[in-house]
C-alpha positions as CSV (number, residue, x, y, z in Angstrom):
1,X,0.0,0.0,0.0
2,X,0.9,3.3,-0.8
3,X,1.5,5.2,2.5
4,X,1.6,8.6,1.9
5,X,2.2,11.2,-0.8
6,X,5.8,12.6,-1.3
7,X,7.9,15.4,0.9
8,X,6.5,14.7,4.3
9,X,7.8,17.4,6.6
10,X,9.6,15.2,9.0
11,X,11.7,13.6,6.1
12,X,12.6,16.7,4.6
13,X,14.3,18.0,7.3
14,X,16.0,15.2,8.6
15,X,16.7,13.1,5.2
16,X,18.5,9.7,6.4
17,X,19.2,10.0,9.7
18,X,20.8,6.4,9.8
19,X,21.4,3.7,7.3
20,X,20.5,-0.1,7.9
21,X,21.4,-3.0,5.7
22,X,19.1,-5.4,3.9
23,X,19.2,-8.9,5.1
24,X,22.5,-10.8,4.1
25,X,22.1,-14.6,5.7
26,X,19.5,-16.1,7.4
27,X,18.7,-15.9,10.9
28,X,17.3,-17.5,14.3
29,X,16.1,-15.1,17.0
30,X,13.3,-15.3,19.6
31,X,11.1,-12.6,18.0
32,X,10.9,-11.3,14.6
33,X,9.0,-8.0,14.3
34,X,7.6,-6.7,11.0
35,X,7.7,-3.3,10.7
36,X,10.3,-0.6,11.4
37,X,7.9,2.1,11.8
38,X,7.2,3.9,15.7
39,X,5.5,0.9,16.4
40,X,7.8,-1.7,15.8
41,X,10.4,0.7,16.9
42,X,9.3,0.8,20.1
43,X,7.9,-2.5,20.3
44,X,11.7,-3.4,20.0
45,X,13.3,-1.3,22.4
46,X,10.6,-2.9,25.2
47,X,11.7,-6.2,24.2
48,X,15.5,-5.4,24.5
49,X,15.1,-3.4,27.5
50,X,13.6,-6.9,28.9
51,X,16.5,-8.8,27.5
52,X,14.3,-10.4,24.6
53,X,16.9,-11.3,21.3
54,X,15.2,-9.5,18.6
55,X,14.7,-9.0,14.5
56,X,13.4,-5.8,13.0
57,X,12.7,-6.3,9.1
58,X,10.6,-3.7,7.0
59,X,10.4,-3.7,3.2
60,X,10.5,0.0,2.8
61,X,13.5,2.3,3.8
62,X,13.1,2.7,8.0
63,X,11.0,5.0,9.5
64,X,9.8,6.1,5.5
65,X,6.3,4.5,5.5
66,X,3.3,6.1,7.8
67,X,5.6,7.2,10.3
68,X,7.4,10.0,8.2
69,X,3.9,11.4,8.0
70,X,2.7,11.7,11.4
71,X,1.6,14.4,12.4
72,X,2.7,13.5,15.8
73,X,0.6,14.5,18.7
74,X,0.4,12.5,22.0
75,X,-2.8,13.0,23.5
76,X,-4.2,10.9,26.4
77,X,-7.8,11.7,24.1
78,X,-9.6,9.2,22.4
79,X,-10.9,9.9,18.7
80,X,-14.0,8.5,20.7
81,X,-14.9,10.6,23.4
82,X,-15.2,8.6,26.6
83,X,-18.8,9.0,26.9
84,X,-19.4,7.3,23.8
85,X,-16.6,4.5,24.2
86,X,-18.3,3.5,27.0
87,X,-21.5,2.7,24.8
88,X,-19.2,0.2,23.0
89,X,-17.3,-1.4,25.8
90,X,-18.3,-0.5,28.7
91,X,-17.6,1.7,31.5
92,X,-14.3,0.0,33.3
93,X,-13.0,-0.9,30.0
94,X,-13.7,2.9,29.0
95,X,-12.3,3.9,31.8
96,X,-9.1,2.1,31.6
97,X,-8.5,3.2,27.9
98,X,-8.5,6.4,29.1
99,X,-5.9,6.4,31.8
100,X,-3.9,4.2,30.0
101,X,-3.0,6.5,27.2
102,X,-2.3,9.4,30.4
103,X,0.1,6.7,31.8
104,X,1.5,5.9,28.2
105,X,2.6,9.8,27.5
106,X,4.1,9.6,31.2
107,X,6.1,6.5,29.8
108,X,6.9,8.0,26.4
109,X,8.4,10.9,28.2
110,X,10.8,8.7,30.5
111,X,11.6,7.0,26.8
112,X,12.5,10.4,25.6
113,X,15.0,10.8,28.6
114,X,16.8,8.1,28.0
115,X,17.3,8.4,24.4
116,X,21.0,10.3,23.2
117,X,19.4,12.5,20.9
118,X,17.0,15.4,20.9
119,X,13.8,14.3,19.0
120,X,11.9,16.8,19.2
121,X,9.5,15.6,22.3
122,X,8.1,18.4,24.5
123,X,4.8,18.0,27.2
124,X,2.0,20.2,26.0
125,X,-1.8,20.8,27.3
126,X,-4.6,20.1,24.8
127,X,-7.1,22.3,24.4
128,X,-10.2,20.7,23.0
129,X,-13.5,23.1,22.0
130,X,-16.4,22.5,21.0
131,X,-16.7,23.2,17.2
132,X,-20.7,24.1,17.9
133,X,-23.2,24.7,20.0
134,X,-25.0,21.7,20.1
135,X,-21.4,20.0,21.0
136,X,-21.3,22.2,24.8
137,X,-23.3,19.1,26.3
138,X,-20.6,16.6,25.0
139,X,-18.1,19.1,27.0
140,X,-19.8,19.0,29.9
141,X,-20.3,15.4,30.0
142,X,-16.9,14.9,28.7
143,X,-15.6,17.2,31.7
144,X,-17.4,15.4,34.4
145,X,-16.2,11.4,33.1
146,X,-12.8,12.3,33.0
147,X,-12.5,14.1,36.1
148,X,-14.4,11.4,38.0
149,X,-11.2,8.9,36.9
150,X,-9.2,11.5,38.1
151,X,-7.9,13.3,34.7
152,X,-6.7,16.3,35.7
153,X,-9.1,19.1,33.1
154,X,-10.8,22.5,33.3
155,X,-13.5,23.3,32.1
156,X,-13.6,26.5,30.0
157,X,-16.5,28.8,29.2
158,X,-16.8,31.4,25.9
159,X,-15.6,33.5,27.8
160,X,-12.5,32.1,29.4
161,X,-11.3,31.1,25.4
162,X,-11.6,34.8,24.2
163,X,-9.3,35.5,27.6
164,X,-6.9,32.6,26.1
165,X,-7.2,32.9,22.3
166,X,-7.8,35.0,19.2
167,X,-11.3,33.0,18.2
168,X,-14.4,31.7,20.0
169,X,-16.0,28.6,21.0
170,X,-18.3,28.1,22.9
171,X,-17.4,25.7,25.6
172,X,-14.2,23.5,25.4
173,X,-11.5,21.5,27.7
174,X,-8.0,22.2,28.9
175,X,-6.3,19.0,29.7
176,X,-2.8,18.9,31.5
177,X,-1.5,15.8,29.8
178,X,-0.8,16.2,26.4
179,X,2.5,16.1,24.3
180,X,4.4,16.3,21.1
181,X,7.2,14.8,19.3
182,X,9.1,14.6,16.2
183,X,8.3,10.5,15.3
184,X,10.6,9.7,12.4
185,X,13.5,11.0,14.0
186,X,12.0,9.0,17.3
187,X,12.2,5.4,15.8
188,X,15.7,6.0,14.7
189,X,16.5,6.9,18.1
190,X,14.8,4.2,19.5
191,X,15.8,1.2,17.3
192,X,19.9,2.8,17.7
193,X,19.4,2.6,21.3
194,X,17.6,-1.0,20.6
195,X,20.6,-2.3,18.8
196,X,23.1,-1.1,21.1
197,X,21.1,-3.9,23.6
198,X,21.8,-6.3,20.9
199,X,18.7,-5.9,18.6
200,X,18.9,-6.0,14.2
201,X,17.6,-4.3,12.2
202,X,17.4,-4.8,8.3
203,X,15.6,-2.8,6.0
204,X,14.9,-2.7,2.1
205,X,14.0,-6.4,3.2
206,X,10.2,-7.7,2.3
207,X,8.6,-10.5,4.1
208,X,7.1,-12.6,0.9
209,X,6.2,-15.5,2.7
210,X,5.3,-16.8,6.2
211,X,5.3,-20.7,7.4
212,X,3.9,-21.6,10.7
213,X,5.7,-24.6,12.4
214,X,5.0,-26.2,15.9
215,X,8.3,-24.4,17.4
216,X,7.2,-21.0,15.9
217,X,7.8,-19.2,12.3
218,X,9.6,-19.0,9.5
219,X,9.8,-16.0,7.5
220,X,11.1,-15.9,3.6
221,X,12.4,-12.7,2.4
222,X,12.9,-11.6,-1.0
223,X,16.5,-12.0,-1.0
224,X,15.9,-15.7,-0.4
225,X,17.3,-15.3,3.0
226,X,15.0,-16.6,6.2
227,X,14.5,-15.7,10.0
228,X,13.3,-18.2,12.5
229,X,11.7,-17.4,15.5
230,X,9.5,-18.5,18.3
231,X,7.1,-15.7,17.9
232,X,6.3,-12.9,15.2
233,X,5.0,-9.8,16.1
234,X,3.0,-7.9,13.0
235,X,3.9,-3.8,13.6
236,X,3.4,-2.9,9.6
237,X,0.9,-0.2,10.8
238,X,-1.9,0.3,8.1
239,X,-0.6,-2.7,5.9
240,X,-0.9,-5.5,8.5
241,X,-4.8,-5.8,7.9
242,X,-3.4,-7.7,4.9
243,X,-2.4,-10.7,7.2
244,X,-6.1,-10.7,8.7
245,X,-9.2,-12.5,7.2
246,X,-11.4,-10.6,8.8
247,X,-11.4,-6.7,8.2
248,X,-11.1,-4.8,11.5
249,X,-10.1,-1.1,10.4
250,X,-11.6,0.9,7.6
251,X,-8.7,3.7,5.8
252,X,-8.9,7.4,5.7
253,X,-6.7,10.3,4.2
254,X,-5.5,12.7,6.2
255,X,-3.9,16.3,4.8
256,X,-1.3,18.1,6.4
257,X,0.4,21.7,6.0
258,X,3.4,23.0,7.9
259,X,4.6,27.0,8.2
260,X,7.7,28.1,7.6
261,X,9.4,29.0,10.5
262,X,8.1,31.9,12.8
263,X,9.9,34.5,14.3
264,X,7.5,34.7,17.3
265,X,7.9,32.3,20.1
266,X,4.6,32.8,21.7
267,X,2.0,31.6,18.7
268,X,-1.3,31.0,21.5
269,X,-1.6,29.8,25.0
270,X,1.5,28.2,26.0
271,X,1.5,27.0,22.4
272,X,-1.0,23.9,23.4
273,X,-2.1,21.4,21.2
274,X,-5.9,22.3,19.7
275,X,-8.4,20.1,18.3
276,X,-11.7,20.0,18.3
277,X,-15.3,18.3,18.6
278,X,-15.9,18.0,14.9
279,X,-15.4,14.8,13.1
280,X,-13.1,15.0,10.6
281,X,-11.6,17.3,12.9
282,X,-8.9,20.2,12.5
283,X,-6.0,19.8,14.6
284,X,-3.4,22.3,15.3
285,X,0.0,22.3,17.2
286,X,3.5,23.8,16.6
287,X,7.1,21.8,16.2
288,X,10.7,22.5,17.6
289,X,11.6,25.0,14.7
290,X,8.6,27.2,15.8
291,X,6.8,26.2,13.1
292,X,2.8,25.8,12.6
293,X,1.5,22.2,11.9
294,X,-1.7,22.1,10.7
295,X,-3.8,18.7,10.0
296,X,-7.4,17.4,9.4
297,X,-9.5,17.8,6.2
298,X,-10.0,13.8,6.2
299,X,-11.3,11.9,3.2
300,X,-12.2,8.3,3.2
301,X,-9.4,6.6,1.1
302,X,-9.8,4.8,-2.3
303,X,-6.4,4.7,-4.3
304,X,-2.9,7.0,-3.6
305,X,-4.1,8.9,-7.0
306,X,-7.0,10.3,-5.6
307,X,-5.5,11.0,-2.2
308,X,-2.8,12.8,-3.6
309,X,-4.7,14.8,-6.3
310,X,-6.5,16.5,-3.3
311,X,-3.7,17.6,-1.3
312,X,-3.7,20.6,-3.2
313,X,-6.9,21.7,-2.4
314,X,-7.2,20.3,1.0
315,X,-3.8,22.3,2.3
316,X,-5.7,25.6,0.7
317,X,-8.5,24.3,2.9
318,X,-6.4,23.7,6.0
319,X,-5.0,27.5,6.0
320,X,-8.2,29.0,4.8
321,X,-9.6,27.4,8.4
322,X,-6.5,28.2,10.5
323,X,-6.5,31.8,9.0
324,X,-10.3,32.1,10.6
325,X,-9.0,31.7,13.9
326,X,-5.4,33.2,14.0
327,X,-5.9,36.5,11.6
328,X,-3.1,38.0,12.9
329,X,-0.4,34.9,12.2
330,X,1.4,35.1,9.0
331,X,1.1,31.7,8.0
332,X,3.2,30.5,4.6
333,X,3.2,26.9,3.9
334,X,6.2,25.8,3.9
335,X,5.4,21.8,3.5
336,X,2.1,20.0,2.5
337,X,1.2,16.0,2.1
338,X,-1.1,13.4,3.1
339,X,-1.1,10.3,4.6
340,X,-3.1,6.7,4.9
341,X,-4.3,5.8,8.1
342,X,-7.1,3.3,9.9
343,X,-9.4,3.9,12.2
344,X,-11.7,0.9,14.4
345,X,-15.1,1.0,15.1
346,X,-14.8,2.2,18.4
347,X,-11.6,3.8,17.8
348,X,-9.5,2.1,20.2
349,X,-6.4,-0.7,18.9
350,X,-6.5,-4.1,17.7
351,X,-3.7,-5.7,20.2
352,X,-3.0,-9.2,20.3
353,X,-3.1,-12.2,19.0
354,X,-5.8,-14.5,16.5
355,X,-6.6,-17.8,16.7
356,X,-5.4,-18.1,12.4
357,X,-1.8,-17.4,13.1
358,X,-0.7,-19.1,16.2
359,X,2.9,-17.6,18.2
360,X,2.1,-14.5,16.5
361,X,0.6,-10.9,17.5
362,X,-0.5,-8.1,15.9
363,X,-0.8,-4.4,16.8
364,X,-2.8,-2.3,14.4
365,X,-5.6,0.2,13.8
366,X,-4.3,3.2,15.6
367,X,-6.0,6.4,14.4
368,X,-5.4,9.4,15.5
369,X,-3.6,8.3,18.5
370,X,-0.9,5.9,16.8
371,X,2.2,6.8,19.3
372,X,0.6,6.6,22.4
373,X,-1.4,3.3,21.3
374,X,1.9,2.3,20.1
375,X,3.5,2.7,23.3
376,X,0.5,0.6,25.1
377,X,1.1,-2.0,22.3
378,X,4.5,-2.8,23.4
379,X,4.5,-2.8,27.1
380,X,0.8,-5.2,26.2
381,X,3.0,-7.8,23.7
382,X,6.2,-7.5,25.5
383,X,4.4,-8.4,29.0
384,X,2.5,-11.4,27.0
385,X,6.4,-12.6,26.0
386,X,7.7,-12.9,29.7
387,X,4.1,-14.1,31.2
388,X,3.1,-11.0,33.1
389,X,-0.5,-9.7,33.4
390,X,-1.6,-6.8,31.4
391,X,-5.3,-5.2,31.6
392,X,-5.0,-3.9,28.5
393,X,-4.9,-7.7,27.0
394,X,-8.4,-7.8,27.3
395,X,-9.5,-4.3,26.8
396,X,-7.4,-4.3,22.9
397,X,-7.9,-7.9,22.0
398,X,-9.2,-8.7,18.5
399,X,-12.8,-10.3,20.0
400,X,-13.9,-7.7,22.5
């Protein structure tokens, strides 16, 4: 599948930041992952930190498929507010989701700290308004779940926005846990430190064929090499719905626009993430360079042709709406693309494992919360690996 369109902003700016080789000679290891994205990236520095032998493979350059096109916030916030994830699974389960992704920015952060390079990760509050009206009850009741479970939020009123920001809503939430990050620059820094605990990684390398056997997998490459291990862990992001006979995600298009760099530091309140209660919704937030990122404008997606024949149009779209609210910025797009992602019904992961491809697990569907998922993915796979409990097993699994 095709990704993303070309000149992503991430990739631009920080071209290769490392070179790995394809596979040479085959291979026995303990777990193979597919995918050299974030999410096998970090799936792999979990497992080394635990002293798991690992494989990376991925059949694209690393870090160049959806990863390179994240738009890369971290928000503790559902694309399903909680109110309505609780019609789908309940109220614990709801619940959980909820502080797990708080816990998982927490972890993401200590990641971040122990990492040798800058990558571009900073905390942030999200600010989250109410695109209408008729949205100020899903505030309120948004407001009250989350602060039951101990989120920590305000509350703001029209009038507390004006105080904050050049535009008006009227009702929205301010949430303490929020953060941003650069992710393409993040899985190289992850899957360096990885190695340097004993990890491999081999791109330009395409898994063309997968044998199950009673003592695990086999994996064929195109190079004619194989990798043998006792468990394989599917982290191809968008692409891994190919290895499932039942469809579990459905694919959007999302359109992205960065700014050239600003000379002011101060762009809004504390320069917090915004998004907001419309669905698709516009999303804002700014990058290390003091640049404007600007996102949204989602279409479901057919074929890479259509998606990118509208990026065009949809980034004259995306500053047309940002202008509405910040008149008084100077915004000049700098960068513009799109990229492919999947969303679930209920908008929370696929995590786990099927009962069609035994010693392996999957982690898919991430939405607009792939890193932080992500994150909850590997702790999840790598806990399953050395037979410790995790409550987000059951909360992510594939028949909830």
């Amino acid at each position: 599948m095709d990704l993303r369109t070309e000149s992503p902003f991430w990739l631009m700016r920080s071209g290769i930041v490392r070179s790995y080789p394809s596979i040479k000679q085959s291979y026995s290891t303990d777990v193979a992952i597919m995918g050299g994205g974030i999410t096998g990236a970090l799936i792999a520095y979990h497992l080394t930190e635990a002293g798991i032998p690992a494989i990376v493979l991925d059949k694209r350059k690393i870090g160049m498929g959806s990863t390179c096109a994240s738009t890369s916030l971290l928000q503790y916030e559902i694309d399903t507010p909680l109110g309505e994830l609780t019609k789908y699974v309940g109220s614990k389960n709801a619940n959980q989701s909820y502080l797990m992704c708080v816990e998982a920015i927490q972890q993401i952060h200590k990641i971040v700290k122990s990492l040798k390079k800058d990558v571009g990760f900073s905390l942030k509050k999200s600010f989250y308004y109410a695109s209408t009206k008729k949205d100020v009850k899903e505030i309120k009741t948004e407001y009250q779940l989350r602060k039951n479970i101990g989120i920590e939020l305000e509350l703001l009123s029209e009038e507390d926005i004006k105080g904050l920001f050049p535009f008006s809503a009227p009702a929205a939430l301010l949430s303490e846990t929020g953060a941003q990050v650069d992710a393409y620059s993040f899985t190289h820094e992850l899957l360096n430190h990885a190695m340097d605990n004993g990890l491999c990684v081999f791109d330009k390398t395409e898994v063309v064929k997968i044998n199950q056997h009673k003592s695990g997998v086999e994996l064929h490459t195109n190079f004619g090499d194989t990798v043998k291990a006792k468990k394989l862990i599917i982290a191809c992001g968008y692409e891994s719905q190919e290895y499932l006979s039942q469809k579990v995600v459905d694919f959007n298009s999302s359109f992205a626009i960065v700014s050239e760099p600003l000379e002011t530091k101060n762009l809004w309140y504390q320069n917090c993430l915004i998004w907001e209660t419309a669905r698709p919704y516009l999303y804002i937030r700014t990058t290390d360079d003091n640049r404007i990122l600007i996102g949204g404008k989602d279409e479901p997606f057919y074929n890479p042709d259509k998606r990118d024949k509208l990026t065009g149009k949809k980034a004259l779209q995306l500053e047309k709406a940002f202008e509405k609210k910040f008149p008084d910025l100077d915004f000049r797009t700098d960068f513009r693309w799109a990229g492919t992602f999947a969303e679930t019904k209920d908008g929370l992961p696929y995590i786990g494992k099927v009962d069609e491809h035994p010693d392996t697990y999957f982690a898919l569907g991430f939405g607009g919360n792939g890193i932080v998922f992500s994150q909850i993915a590997a702790e999840i796979i790598r806990d399953a690996l050395v037979g410790k409990k995790n409550a987000g097993e059951a909360i992510f699994r594939f028949d909830r």
